[in-house]
C-alpha positions in Angstrom: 104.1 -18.8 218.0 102.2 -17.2 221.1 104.1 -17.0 224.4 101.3 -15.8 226.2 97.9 -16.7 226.5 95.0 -14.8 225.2 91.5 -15.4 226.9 88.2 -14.2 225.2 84.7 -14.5 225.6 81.6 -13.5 222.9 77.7 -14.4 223.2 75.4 -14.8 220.2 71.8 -15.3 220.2 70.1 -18.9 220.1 70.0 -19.1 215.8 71.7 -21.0 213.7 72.3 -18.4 211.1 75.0 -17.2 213.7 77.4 -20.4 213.3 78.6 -18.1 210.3 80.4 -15.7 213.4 82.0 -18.9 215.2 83.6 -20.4 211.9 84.9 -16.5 211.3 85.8 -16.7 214.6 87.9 -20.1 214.3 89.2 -18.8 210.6 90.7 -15.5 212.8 92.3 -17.8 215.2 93.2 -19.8 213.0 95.3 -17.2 210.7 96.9 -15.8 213.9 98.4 -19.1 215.1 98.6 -20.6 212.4 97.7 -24.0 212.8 97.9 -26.8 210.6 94.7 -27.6 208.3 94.3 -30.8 210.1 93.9 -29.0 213.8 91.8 -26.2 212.1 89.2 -28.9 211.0 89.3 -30.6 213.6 88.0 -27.6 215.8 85.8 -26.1 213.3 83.7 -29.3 213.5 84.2 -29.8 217.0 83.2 -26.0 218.1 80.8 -25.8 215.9 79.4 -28.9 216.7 79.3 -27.9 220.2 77.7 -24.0 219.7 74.9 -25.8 217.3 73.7 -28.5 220.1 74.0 -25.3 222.6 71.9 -23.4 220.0 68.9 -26.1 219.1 69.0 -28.6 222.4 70.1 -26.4 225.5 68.4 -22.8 224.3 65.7 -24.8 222.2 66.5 -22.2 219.2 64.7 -19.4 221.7 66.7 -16.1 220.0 66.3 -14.0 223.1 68.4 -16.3 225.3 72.4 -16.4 224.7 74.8 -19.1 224.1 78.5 -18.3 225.4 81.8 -18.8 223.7 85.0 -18.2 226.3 88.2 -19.4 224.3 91.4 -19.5 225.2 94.6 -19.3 222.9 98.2 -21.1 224.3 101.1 -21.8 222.3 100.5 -25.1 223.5 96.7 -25.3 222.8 93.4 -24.0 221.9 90.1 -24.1 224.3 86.7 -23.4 224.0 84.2 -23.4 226.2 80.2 -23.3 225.3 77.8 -22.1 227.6 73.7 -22.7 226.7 71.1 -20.8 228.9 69.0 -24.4 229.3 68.8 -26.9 232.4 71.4 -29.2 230.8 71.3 -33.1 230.2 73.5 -36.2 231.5 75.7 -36.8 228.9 76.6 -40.2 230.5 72.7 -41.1 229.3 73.3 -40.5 225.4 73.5 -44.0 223.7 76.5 -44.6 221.6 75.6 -43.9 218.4 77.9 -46.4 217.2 76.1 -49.2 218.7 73.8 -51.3 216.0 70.6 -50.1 217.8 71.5 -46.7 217.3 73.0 -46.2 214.3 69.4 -45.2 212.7 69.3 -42.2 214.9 69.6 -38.6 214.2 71.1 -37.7 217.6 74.0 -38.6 219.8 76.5 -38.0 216.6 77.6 -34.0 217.5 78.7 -35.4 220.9 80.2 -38.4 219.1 82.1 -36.1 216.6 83.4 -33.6 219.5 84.8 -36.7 221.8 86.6 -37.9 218.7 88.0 -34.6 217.6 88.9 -32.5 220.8 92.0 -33.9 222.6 89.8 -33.0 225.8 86.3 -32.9 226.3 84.7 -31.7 229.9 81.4 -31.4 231.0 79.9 -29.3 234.1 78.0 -31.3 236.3 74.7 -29.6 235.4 75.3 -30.1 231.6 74.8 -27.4 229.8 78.4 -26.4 229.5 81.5 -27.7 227.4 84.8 -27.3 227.2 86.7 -28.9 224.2 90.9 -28.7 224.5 93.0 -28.6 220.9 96.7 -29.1 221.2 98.4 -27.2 218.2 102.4 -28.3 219.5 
């Protein structure tokens, strides 16, 4: 296991087609740690998640402006942090998309999926940056 940490940082442009690079990406990390299958999923749908909702709501799919991905690799824990080039939202003003009302709804679910799947979620106070935390010990 790592006894160090290793800190990293790669931009794509706003398409979808690129989510291909951040599951590589995850896979790579993934084989060098080794973490357990349960972990890996866990942050393939939580990063990608993430990187997609940075992609289609914060860069509105505009190819000429970036989305970030810093990560960070502990032996104690795995972080990523998205960054989108847009004005951000409140993420305190997404409905629950667990509540009755909403359960008919296309959106909300990514953030839903990422807060159940990350150990730690944190958002900037603009909103147009993530951070999701993985323990792997």
């Amino acid at each position: 296991m790592l006894k160090y940490v290793i800190a990293m940082k790669i931009e794509i442009p706003s398409k979808i087609e690129k989510l291909a690079e951040i599951e590589s990406l995850i896979d790579s990390i993934s084989e060098k740690v080794n973490i357990n299958s349960d972990i890996y999923a866990n942050i393939l749908v939580g990063v990608t998640e993430a990187v997609k909702n940075a992609i289609i709501h914060g860069n509105l799919l505009d190819p000429s402006l970036m989305v970030t991905i810093e990560y960070e690799v502990s032996s104690k824990f795995i972080k990523f942090t998205v960054i989108d080039a847009g004005n951000g939202f409140d993420y305190y003003a997404v409905p629950d998309p667990t509540l009755p009302e909403n359960i008919e709804k296309e959106t909300g679910r990514g953030l839903f999926l990422m807060n159940c799947l990350a150990d730690e979620v944190v958002y900037n106070d603009k909103g147009n940056e993530v951070s999701l935390k993985f323990f792997i010990n």
